[in-house]
Residue frames as qw, qx, qy, qz and C-alpha x, y, z in Angstrom:
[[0.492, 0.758, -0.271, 0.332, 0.70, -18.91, -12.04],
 [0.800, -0.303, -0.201, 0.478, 3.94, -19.81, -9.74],
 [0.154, -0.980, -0.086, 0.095, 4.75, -17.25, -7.87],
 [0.365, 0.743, -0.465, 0.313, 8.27, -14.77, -8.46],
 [0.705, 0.014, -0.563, 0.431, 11.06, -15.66, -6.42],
 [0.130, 0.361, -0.289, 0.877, 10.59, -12.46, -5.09],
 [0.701, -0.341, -0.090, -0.620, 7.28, -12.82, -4.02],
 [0.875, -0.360, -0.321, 0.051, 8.17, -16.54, -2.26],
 [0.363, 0.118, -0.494, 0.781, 11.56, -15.15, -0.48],
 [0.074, -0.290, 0.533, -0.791, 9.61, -12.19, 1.26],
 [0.727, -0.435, -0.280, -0.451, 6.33, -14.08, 2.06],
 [0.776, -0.067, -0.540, 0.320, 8.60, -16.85, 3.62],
 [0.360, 0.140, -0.377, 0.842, 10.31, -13.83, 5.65],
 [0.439, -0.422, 0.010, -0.793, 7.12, -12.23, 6.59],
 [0.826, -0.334, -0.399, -0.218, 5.54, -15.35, 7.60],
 [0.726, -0.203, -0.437, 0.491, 8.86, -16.04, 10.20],
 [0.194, 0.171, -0.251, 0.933, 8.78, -12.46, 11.34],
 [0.229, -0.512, -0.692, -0.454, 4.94, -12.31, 11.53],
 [0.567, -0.664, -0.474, 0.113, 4.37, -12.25, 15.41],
 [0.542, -0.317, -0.006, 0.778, 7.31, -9.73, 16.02],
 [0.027, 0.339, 0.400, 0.851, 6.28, -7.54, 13.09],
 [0.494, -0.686, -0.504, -0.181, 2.59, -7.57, 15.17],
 [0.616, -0.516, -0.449, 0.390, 3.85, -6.50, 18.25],
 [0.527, -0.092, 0.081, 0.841, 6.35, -4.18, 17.06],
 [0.154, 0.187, 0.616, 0.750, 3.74, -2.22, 14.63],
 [0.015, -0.540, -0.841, 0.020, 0.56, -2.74, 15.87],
 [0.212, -0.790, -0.350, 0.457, 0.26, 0.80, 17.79],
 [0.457, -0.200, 0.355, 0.791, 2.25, 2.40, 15.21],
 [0.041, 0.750, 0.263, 0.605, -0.54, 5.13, 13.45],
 [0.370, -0.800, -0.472, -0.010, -0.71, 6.60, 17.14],
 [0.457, -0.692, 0.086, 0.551, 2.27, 8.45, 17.20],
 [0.355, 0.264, 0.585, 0.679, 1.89, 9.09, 13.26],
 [0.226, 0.503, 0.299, -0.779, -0.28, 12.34, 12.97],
 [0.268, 0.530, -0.335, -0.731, 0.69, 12.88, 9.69],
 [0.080, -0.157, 0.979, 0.104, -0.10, 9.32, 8.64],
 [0.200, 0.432, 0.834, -0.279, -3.07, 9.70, 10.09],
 [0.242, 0.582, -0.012, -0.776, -3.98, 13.14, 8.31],
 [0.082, 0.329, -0.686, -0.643, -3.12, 11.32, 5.05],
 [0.008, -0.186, -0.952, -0.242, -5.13, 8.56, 5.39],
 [0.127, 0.491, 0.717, -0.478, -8.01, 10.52, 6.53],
 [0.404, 0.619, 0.033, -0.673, -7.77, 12.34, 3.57],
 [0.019, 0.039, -0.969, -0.244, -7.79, 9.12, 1.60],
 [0.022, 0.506, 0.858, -0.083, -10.89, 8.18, 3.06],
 [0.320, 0.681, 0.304, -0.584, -12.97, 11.65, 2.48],
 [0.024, 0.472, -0.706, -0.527, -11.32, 11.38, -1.09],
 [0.049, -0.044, 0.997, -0.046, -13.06, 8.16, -1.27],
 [0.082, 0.662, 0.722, -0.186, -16.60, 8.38, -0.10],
 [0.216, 0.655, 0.133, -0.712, -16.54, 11.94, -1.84],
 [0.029, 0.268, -0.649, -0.711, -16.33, 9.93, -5.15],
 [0.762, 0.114, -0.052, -0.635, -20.19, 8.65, -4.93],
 [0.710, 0.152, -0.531, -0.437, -19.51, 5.39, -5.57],
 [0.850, -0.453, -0.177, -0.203, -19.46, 3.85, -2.55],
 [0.083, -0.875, 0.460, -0.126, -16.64, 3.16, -0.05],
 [0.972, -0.193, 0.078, 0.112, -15.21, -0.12, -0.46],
 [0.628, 0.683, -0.345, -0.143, -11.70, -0.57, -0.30],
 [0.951, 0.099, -0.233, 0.176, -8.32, -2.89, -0.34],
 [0.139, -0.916, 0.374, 0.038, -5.53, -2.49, 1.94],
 [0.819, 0.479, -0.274, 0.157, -2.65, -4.36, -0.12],
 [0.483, 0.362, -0.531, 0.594, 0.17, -5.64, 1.68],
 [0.619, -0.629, -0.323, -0.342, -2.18, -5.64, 5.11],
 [0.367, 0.154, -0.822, 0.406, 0.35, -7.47, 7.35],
 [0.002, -0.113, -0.768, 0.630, -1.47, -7.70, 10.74],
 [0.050, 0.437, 0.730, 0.524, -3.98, -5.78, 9.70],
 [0.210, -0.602, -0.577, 0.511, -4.02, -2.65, 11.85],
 [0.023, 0.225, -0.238, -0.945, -4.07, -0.11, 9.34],
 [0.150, -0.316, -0.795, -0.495, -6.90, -1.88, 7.59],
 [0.188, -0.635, -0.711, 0.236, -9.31, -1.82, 10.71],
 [0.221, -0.369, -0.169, 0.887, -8.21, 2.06, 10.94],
 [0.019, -0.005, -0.709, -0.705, -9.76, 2.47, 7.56],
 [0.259, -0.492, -0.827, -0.082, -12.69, 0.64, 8.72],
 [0.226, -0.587, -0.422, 0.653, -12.88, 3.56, 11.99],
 [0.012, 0.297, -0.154, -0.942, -12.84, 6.31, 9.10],
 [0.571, 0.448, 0.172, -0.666, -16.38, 5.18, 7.31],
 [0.502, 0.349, -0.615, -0.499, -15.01, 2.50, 4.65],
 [0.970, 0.021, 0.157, -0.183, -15.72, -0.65, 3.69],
 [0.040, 0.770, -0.615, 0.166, -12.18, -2.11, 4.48],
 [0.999, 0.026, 0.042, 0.006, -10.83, -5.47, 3.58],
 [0.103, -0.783, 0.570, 0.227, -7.02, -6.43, 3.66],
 [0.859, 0.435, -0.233, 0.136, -4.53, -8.46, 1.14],
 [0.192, -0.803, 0.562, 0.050, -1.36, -9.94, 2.05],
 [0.628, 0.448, -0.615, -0.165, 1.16, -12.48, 0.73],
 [0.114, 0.452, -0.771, 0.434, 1.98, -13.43, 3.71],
 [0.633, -0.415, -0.530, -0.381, -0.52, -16.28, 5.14],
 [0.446, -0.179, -0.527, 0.701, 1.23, -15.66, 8.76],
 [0.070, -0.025, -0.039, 0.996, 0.17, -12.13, 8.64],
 [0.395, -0.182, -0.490, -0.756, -3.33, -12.94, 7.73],
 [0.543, -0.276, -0.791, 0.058, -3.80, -15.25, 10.13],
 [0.200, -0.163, -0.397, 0.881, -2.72, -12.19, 13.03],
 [0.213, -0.102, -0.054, -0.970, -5.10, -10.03, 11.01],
 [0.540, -0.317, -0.630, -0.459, -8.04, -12.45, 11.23],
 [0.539, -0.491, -0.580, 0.364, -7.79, -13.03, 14.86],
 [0.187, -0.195, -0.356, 0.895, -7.46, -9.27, 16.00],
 [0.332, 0.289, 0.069, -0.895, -9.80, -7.65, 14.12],
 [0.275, 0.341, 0.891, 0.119, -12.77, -11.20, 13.02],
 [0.520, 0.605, 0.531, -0.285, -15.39, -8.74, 11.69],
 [0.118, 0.762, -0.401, -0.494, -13.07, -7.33, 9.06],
 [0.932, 0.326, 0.147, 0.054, -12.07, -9.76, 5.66],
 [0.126, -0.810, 0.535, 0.206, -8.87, -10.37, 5.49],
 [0.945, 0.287, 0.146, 0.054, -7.17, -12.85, 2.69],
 [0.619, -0.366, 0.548, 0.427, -4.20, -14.39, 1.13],
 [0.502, 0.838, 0.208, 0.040, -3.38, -12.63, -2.01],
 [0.414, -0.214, 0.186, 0.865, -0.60, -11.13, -4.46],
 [0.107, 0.698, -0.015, -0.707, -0.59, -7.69, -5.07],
 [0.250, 0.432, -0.509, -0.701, 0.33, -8.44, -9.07],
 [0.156, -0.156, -0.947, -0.231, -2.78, -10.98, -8.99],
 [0.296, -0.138, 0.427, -0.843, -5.41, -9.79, -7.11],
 [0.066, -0.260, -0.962, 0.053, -8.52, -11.96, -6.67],
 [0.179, 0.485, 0.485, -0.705, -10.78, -9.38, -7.37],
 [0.646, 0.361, 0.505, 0.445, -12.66, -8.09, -10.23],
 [0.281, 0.139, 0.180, 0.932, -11.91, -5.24, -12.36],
 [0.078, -0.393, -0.120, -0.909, -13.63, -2.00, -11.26],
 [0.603, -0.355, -0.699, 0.149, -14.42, -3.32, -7.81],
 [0.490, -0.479, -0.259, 0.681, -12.93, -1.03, -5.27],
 [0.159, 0.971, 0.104, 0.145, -13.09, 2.82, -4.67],
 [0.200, -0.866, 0.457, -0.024, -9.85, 2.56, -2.97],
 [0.905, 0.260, -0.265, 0.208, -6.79, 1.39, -3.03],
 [0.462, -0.742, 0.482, -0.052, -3.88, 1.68, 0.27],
 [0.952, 0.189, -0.127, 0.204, -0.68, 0.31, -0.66],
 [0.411, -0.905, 0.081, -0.072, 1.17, 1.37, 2.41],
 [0.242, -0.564, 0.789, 0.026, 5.18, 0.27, 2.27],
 [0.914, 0.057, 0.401, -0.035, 3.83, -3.17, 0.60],
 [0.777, 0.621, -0.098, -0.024, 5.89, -1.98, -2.56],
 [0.125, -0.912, 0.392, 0.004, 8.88, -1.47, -1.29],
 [0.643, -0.260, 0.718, 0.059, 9.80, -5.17, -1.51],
 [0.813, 0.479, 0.297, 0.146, 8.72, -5.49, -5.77],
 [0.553, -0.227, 0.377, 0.708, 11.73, -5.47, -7.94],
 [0.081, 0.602, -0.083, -0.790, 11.80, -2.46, -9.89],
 [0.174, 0.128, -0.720, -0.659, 11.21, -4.46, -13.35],
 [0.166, -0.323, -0.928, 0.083, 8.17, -5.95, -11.64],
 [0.087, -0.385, -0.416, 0.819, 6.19, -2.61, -10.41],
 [0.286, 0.125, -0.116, -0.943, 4.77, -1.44, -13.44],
 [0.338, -0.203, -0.914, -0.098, 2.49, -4.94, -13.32],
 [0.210, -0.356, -0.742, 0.527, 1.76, -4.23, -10.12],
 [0.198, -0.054, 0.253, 0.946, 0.60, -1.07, -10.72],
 [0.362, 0.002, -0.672, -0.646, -1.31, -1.67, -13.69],
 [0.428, -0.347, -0.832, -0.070, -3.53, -4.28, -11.39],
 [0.050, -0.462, -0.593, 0.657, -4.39, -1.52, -8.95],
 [0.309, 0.268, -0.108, -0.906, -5.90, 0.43, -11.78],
 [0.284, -0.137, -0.905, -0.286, -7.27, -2.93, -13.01],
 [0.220, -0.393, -0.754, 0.478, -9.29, -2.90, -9.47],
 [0.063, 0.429, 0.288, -0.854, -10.21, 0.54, -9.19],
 [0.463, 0.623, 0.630, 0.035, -13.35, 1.74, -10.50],
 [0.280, 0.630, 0.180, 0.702, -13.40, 4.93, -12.91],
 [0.106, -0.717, 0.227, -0.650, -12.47, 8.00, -10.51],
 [0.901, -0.282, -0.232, 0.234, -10.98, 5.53, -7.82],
 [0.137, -0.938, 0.293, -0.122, -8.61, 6.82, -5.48],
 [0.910, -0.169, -0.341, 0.163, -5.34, 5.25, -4.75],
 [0.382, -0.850, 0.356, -0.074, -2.67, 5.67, -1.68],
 [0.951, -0.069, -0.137, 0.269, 0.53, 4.46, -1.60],
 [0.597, -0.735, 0.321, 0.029, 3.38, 4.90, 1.00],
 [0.904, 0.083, -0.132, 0.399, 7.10, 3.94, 0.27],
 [0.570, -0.549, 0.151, 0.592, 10.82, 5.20, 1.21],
 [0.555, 0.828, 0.002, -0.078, 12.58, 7.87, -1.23],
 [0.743, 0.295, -0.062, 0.598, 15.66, 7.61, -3.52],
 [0.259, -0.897, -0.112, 0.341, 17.65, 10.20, -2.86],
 [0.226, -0.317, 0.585, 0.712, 19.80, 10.42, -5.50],
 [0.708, 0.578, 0.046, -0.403, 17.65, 12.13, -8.95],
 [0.113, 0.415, -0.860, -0.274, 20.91, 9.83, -10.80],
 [0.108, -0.038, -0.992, -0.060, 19.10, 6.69, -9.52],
 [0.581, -0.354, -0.281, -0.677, 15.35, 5.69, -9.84],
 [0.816, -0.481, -0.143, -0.288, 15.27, 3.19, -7.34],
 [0.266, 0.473, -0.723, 0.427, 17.79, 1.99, -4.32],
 [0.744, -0.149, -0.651, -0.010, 18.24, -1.08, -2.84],
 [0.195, -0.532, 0.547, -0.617, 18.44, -0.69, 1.45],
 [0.340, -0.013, -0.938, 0.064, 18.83, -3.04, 3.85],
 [0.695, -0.295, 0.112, -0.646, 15.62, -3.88, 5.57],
 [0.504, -0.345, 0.661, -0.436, 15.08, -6.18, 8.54],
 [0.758, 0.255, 0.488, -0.349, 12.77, -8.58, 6.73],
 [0.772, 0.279, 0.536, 0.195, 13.32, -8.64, 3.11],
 [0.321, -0.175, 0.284, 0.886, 15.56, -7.03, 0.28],
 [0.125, 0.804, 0.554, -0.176, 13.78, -4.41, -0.32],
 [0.528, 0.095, 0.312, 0.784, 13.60, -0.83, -2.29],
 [0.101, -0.605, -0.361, 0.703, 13.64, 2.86, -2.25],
 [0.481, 0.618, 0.496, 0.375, 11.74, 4.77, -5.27],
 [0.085, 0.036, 0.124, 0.988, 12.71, 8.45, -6.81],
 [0.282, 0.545, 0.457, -0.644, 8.84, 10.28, -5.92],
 [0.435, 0.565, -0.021, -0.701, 8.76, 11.48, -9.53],
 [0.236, 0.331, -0.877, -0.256, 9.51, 8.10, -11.04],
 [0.001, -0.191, -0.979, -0.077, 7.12, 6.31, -9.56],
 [0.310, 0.599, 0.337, -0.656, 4.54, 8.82, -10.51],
 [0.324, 0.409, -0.629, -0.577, 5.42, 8.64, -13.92],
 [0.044, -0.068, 0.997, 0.004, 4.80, 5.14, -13.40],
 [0.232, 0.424, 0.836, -0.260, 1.37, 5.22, -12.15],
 [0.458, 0.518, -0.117, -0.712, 0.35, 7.64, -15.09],
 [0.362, 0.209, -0.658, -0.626, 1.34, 5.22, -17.41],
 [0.046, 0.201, 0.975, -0.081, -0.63, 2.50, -15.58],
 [0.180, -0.533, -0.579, -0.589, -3.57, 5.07, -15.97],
 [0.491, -0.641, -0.335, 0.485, -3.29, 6.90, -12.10],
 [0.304, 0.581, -0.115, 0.746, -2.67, 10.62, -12.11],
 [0.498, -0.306, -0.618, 0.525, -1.09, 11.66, -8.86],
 [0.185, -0.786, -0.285, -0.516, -3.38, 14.59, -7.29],
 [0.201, -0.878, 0.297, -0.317, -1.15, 15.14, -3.75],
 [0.754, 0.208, -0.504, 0.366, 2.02, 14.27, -2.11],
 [0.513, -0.840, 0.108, -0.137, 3.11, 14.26, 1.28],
 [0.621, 0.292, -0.607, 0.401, 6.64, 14.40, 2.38],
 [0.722, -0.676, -0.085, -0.120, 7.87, 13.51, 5.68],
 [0.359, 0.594, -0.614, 0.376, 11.65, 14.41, 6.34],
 [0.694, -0.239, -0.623, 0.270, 13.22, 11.50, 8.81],
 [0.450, -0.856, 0.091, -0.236, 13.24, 12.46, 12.69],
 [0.041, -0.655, 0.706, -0.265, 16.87, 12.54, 14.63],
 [0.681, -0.111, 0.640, -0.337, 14.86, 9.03, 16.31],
 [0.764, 0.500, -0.242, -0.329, 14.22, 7.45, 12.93],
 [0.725, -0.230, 0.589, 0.273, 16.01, 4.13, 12.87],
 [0.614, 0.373, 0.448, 0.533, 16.14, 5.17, 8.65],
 [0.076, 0.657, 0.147, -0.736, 16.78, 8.46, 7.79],
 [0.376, 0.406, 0.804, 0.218, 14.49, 8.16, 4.78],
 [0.255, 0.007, 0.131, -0.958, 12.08, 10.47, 3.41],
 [0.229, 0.293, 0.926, 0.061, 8.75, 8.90, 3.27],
 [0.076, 0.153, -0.496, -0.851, 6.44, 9.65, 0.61],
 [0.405, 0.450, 0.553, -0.572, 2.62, 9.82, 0.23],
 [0.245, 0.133, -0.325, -0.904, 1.35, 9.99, -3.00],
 [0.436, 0.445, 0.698, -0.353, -2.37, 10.08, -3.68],
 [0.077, 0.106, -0.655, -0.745, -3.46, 9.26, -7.43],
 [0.486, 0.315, 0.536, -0.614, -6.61, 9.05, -8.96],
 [0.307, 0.067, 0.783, 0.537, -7.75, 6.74, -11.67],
 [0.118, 0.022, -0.238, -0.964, -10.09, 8.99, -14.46],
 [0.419, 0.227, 0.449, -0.756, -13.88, 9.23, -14.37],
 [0.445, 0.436, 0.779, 0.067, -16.05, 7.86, -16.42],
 [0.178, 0.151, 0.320, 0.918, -16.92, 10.09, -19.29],
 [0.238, -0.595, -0.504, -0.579, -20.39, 10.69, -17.85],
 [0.560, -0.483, -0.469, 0.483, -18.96, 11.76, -14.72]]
């Protein structure tokens, strides 16, 4: 299938930002507590659902969040669109799997993964294009699968989603309880949310938004 337009504009832009993005990023859980808190309660989330601990970090770029993943006890592979970005991730961190992949295609198969980390990767899918996406992380996840995902909030309850300028590619901020709604109907119910109100340093004053959903059990769970 030929990719959106969206999807070839920001790859193109990732790929030419690729080595800058790396540099810029790399170190960039270590002065994140709360980042880290979240994801760590991703990963006990995870391996406390029994079914082993593989999962996908979507929208990888370099691929230092992925390895982090790896440090917390999973089995931790990254996606990205961006074959620049893959290339960074394959050379820092070789024992890890790291591929070229869209988020509303995945290359996996259905009820594969216990997790699912989609850190800031949405923030670039047009808003008529998200509930696809979505829909293919529950596609992935097995019954009582966990997923994370990370983006900027609206700030206006008038508007579900707003457009802001980002460095790299045009890109967009979601209302928190809109795109929960969302991932019910894709078959996700969100079980905790972290805000983070922006610091005075913040180059965005954003809020950024955690939510952690969890696709339903099996009925003989």
């Amino acid at each position: 299938m030929t990719a959106p337009d969206s999807l070839t504009a920001t790859r193109a832009a990732y790929d030419a930002a690729a080595d800058t993005y790396a540099r810029l990023f790399r170190d960039s859980l270590r002065d994140a507590p709360l980042d880290r808190a979240m994801l760590t309660a991703f990963a006990e989330a995870v391996r406390g659902a029994g079914r082993g601990a593989e999962v996908a970090d979507l929208g990888c770029g370099p691929g230092h969040v992925t390895a982090h993943l790896e440090g917390l006890g999973l089995v931790a592979r990254g996606v990205d669109a961006s074959p620049a970005m893959i290339g960074l991730a394959r050379r820092a961190h070789p024992r890890l799997r790291f591929d070229v992949g869209s988020m509303a295609e995945l290359d996996l198969p259905d009820a594969s993964l216990s997790g699912v980390l989609s850190r800031w990767s949405v923030i670039h899918t047009p808003p008529a294009e998200l509930p696809p996406v979505l829909s293919e992380f529950a596609r992935v996840l097995a019954p009582g699968g966990h997923l994370l995902i990370g983006f900027w909030a609206s700030e206006s309850s008038a508007h579900r989603t707003q457009v802001f300028d980002h460095a790299v590619a045009p890109a967009y901020r979601w209302c928190p309880d809109h795109l929960s709604a969302l991932l019910g109907e894709a078959g996700l119910t969100e079980t905790a949310r972290m805000t983070r109100e922006p610091l005075p340093t913040d180059r965005r004053q954003f809020r950024e938004i955690h939510l952690l959903a969890r696709k339903a059990p099996a009925a003989t769970d």
